[in-house]
N, C-alpha and C positions, 0 to 999 in steps of 0.2 A: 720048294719056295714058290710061292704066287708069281705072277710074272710081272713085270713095272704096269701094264697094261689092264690087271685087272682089278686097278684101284688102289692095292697097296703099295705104300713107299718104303722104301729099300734106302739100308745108311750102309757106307762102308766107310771106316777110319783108316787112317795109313799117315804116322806123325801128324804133321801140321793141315793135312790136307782131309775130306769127306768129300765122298761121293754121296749124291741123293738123288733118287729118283721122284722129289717134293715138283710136284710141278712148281708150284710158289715161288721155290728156288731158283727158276730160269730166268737169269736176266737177260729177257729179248735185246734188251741196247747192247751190253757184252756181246750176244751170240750174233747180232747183227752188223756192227761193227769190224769184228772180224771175218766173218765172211765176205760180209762188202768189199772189205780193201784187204784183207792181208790172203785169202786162199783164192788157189786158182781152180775151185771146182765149183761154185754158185756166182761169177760175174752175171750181174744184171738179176740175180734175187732182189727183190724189193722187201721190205720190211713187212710188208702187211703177207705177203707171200712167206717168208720165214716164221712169222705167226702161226700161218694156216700149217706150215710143214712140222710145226712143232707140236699142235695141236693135235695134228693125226698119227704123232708117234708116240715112242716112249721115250724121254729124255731124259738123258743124267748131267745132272752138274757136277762141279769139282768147284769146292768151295775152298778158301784157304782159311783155315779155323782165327788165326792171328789177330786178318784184318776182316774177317766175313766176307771177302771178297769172293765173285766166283771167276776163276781163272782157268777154265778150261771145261769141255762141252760135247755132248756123239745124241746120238738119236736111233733109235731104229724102228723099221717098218717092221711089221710082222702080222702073220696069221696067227699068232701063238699057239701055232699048232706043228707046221711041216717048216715052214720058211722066218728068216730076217733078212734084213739087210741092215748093214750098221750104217749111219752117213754122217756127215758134217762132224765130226770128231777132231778137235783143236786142243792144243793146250798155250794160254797165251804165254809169250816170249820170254818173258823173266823167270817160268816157271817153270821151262823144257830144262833137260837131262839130268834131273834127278828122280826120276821115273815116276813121275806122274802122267805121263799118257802112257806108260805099261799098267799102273793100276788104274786107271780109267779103264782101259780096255779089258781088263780082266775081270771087273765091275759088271759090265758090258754081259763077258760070257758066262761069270755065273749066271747074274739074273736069267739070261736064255739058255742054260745049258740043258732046258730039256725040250729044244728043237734040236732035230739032226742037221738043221742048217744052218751058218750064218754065213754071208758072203759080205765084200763092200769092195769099194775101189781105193785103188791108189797110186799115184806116182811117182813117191819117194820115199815111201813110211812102210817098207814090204818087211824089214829090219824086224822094228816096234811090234811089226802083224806077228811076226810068226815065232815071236816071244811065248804067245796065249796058243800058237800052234794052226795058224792062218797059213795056207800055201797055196799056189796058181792053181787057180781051175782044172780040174784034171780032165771033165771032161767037157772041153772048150767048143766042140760042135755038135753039143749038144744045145750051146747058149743061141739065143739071136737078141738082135734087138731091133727097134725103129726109132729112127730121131725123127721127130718133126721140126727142128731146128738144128743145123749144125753144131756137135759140139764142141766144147771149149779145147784149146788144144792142151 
């Protein structure tokens, strides 16, 4: 399968719910919205910054077939070659635990299942990750990073 990135769009069905990798389909106001106010890992993203981050990935919406709504959102970086990384993945409030951010996320791994890599972060959703087969870092120093800003706690 093509990757989201290299121009094809990718549909998955699952009842009332579609995933698409339709750029057209990303409701910036949806995705910005909720990262603004409701997650605690982009405080102080600005809109036009969630734009550009959107822009430079691959993004999947979760539509609800019903009302056409899109209710839930991930993105990832990648080289489409060796690396991803999954981010900003929500599913809004009304539409958590009946497993629409497990099929979001397995959306996700098909479309990259042919990188040996996908990593992302998280702080409560380790559950949800390792549904699709996601587990801790195994090798953790082999990681580094640099903040140029403090991050978020």
């Amino acid at each position: 399968m093509p990757s989201p990135r290299s121009g094809s769009i990718h549909r998955w069905s699952d009842g009332d719910y579609v995933v698409t990798t339709d750029p057209a389909r990303v409701d910036l106001d949806v995705v910005y919205r909720f990262l603004s106010e409701e997650s605690y890992w982009v405080v102080g993203r600005s809109r036009e910054q969630q734009a550009r981050a959107n822009e430079m990935s691959a993004c999947f919406s979760v539509v609800h077939e019903p009302t056409g709504e899109q209710v839930g959102f991930a993105r990832v970086l990648t080289d489409d070659v060796s690396f991803g990384w999954v981010a900003d993945l929500f599913v809004l409030d009304g539409h958590r635990g009946g497993g629409v951010g497990v099929f979001l996320i397995r959306c996700v791994v098909e479309a990259f299942d042919h990188l040996p890599r996908l990593v992302l972060g998280t702080r409560d959703a380790h559950g949800l990750y390792a549904k699709v087969g996601f587990e801790p870092i195994i090798r953790v120093d082999r990681w580094m990073e640099r903040w140029s800003e403090p991050p978020n706690p």
